[in-house]
C-alpha positions, 0 to 999 in steps of 0.5 A: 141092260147089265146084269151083275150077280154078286155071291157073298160067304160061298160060291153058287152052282152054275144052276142057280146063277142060270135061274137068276140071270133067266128071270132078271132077263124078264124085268125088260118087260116091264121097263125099258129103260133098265140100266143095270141090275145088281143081285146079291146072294148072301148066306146069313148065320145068325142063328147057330148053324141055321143059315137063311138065304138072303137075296137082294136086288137093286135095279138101276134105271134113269132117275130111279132105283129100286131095292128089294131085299129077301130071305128065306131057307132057300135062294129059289124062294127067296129069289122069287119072293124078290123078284115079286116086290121088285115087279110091283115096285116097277109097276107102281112106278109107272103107273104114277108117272102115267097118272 
């Protein structure tokens, strides 16, 4: 599995890229077959100087993709958040191509 992290507007601590590479890791759980993983850490400033944290994840595995986008005030709760919706779109994959 490949892992891509991609920051937009700034440049992420070497803390935050360890904590999103750790728990990327963890989708091997639930497919096998996973080809590549690309995770987006973006900055958004729509409003004023209130910044909100996006993050986007996009799995790659044979025949299918999954997308989840999230955002929050910060990328940990965000990541999370993603990381959630990608887990259950993989397991609902799965259990219809089982069913």
């Amino acid at each position: 599995m490949k892992v891509n992290i991609q920051t937009v507007h700034f440049d992420a601590d070497g803390k935050l890229l360890e904590l999103v590479s750790r728990k990327v890791e963890k989708l091997n759980t639930f497919h096998d077959t996973i080809l590549k993983v690309d995770v987006y850490l973006k900055l958004d400033n729509v409003v004023h100087n209130i910044k909100d944290k996006i993050v986007e994840i996009n799995v790659h595995v044979p025949k299918h993709d999954f997308f989840v986008k999230s955002s929050s005030k910060s990328f940990e709760e965000s990541f999370d958040n993603a990381m959630d919706s990608i887990v259950n779109q993989i397991k609902r994959k799965k259990q219809k191509l089982a069913a």
